[in-house]
C-alpha positions in Angstrom: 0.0 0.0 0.0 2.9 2.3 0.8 4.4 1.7 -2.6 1.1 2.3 -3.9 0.9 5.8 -2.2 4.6 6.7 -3.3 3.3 5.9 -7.0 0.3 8.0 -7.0 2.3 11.2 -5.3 5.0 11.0 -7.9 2.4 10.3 -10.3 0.6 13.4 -9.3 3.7 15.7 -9.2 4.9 14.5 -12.7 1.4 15.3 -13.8 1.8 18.5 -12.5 5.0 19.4 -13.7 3.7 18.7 -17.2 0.7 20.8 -16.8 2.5 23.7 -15.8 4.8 23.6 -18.3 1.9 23.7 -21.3 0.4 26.0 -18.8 3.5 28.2 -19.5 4.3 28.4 -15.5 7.1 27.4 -14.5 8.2 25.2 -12.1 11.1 23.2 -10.6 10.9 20.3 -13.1 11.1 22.1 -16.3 13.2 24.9 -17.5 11.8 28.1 -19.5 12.8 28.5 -22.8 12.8 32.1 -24.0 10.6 32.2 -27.4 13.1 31.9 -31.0 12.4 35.5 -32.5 11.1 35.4 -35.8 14.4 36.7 -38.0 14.1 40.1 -39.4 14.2 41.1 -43.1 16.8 41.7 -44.9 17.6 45.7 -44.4 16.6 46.7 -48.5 19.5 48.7 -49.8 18.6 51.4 -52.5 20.8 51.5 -55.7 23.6 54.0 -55.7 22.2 56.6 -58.0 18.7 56.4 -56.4 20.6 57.1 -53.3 22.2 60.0 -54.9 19.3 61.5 -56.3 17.4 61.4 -52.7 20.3 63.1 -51.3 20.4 66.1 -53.4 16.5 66.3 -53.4 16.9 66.6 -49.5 19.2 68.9 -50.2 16.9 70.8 -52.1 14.2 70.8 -49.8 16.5 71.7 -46.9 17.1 74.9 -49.1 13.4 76.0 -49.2 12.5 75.1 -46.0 15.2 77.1 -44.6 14.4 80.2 -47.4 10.6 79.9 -46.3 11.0 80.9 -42.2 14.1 83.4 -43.0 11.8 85.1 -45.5 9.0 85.3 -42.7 11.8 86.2 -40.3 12.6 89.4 -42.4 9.4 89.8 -43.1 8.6 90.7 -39.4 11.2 93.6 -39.9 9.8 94.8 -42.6 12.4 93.5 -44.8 11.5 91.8 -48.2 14.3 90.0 -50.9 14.1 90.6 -54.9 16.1 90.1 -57.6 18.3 93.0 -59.2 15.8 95.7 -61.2 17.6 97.8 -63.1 20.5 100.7 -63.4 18.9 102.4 -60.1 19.8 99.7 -57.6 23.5 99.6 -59.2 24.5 102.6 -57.2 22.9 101.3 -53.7 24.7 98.1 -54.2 28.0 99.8 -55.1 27.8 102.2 -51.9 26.7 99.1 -49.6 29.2 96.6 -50.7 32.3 99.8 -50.7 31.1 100.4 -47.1 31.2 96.7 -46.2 33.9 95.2 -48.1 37.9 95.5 -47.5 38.4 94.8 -51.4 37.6 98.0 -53.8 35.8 97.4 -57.2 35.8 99.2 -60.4 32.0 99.8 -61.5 33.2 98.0 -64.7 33.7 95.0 -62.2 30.0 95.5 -60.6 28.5 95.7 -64.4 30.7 92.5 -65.4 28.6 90.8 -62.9 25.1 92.5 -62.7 24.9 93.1 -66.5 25.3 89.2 -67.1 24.1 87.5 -64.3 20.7 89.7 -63.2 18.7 87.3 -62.1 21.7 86.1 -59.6 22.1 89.4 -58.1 19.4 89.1 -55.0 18.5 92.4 -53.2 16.7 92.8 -49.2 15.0 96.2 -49.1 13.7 97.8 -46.2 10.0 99.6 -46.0 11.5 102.3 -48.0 12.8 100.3 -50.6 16.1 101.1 -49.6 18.9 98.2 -50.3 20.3 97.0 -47.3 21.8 93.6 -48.2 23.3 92.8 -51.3 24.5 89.3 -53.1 26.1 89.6 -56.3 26.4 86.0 -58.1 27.7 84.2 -61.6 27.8 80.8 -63.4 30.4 79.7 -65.8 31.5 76.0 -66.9 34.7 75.1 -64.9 37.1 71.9 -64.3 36.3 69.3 -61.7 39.0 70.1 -59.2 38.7 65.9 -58.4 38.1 64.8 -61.9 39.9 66.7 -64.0 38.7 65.4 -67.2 35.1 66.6 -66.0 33.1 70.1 -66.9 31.2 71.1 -63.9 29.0 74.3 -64.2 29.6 76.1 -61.1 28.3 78.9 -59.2 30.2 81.8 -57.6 29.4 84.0 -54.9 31.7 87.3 -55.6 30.5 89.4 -53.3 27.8 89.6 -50.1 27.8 92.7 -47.9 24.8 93.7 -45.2 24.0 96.8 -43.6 25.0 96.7 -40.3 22.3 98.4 -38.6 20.4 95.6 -39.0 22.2 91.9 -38.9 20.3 90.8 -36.0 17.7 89.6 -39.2 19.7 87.0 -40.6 19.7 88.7 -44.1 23.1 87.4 -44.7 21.8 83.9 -44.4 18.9 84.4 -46.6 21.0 86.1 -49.2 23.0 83.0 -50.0 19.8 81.0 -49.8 18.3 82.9 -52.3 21.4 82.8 -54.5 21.7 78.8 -53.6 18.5 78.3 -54.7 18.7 80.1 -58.0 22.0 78.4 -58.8 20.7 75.0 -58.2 17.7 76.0 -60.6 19.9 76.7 -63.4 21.6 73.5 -63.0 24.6 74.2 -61.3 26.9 71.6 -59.9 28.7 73.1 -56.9 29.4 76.5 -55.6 32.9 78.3 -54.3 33.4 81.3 -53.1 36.5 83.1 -51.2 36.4 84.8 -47.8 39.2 86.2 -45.5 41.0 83.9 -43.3 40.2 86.0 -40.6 36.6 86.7 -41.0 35.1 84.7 -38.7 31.4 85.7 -39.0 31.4 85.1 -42.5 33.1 81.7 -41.9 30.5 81.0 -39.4 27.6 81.6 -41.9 28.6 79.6 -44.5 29.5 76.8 -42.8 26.3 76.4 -41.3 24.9 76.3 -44.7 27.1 73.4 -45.6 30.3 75.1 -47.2 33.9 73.6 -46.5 37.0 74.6 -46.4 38.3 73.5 -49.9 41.6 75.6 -50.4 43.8 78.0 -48.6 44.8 81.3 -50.7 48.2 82.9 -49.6 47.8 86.6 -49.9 44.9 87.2 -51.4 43.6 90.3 -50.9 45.6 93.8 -51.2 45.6 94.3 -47.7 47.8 91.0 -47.8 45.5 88.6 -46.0 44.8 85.2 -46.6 41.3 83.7 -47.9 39.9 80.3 -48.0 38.4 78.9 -50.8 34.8 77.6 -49.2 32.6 74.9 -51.5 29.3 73.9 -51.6 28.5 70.7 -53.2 24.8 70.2 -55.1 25.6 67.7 -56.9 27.1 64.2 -57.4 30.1 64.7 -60.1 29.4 62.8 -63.1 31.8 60.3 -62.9 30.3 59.3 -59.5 26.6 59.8 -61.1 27.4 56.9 -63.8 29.4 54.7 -61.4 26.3 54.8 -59.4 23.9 53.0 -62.6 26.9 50.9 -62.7 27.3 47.6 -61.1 29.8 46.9 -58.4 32.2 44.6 -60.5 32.1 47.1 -63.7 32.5 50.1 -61.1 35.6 48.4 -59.9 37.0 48.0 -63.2 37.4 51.4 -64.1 40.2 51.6 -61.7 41.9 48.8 -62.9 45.3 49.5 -65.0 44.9 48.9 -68.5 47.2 45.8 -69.7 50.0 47.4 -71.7 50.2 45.6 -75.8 53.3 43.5 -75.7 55.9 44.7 -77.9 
């Protein structure tokens, strides 16, 4: 009878164990298993010029975002931004940027720029219609400085000047904006610009907007300072572009030496 008893009570604590286990309890007789977690898909990688192209679109839309609130911004200071209108805004522009700048220029230097390149000459005017920031602009087809072999078309800032009874309104900032903007709407790949070594404002502004330090000038100016060569890039070169559509294998081969003819 006592073996009897022993059989039922192990009987009954096996029976238990089991039960708990389904149960999902657990108990001294069985040992939880942490559930397998289902394996993630594969992370989808996009093709290298698709890649590209969402790049410089966010790029683009980073541009108008930022154009949007700094126009409001001005806006609220009863300053507004145009583009160049005619012979009457030369003057204003001339006696800003001669005010502003350390470097003189000829008004055949002015009319070199404005005369060819109006619609990249953006203007802020106050309530009176007054000029009080200035942005003079060109384009011109230039050498990769990576690529040599490549034509880029490439944007230049020549010269930026504010009034500065007012720079608490950003207008410095929105003046490249604008000018960014209208260079990457006529297709331009990248845009430079030079800028004292020793400015540091103007430093400060246009590396915020992306610029970097690309080259260092010795001497530059008259006044014997130096000035670095800031870039902005838009674009993916063209070489980079159609390695992009490329596969990886045909890519790699256009590094590859080209086997010499045996003599």
């Amino acid at each position: 009878m006592e073996d009897d008893g022993l059989e039922m009570v192990l009987s009954s604590l096996a029976s238990s164990s089991i039960n708990s286990a389904e149960d999902g309890v657990q108990c001294p007789a069985t040992k939880e298993t942490s559930p397998v977690a289902a394996p993630s898909p594969p992370a989808t990688r996009l093709p290298e010029h698709e890649r590209q192209q969402r790049v410089e679109e966010e790029r683009r839309q980073k541009v108008l975002s930022l154009k949007t609130s700094l126009v409001a911004l001005g806006a609220e200071h009863g300053v507004r931004y145009i583009t160049y209108g005619g012979e009457h805004h030369l003057h204003e522009i001339m006696d800003l940027i001669t005010r502003d700048l350390s470097e003189p220029y000829s008004i055949y230097t002015y009319r070199y720029f404005i005369y060819q390149w109006p619609k990249l000459c953006h203007l802020a005017v106050n309530e009176e219609g007054k000029v009080v920031g200035a942005i003079v602009c060109k384009m011109e087809n230039a050498k990769n400085s990576t690529f040599r072999l490549e034509t880029v078309k490439r944007g230049y800032i020549a010269m930026l000047a504010v009034d500065k009874t007012i720079r608490r309104v950003k207008i410095g900032t929105a003046l490249v904006i604008h000018s960014v903007e209208s260079l990457i709407n006529n297709g331009c790949d990248e845009v430079v610009l030079e800028t004292e070594t020793t400015n540091e404002a103007a430093l400060r502004l246009y590396e915020n907007l992306g610029f970097a330090r690309h080259k260092r000038l010795l001497k530059y100016y008259l006044n014997g300072v130096d000035a670095f060569r800031l870039k902005l890039w838009l674009r993916f070169p063209a070489v980079i572009r159609e390695r992009g559509k490329m596969s990886l294998m045909e890519s790699l081969q256009l590094d590859l030496p080209q086997e010499q003819p045996k003599a």
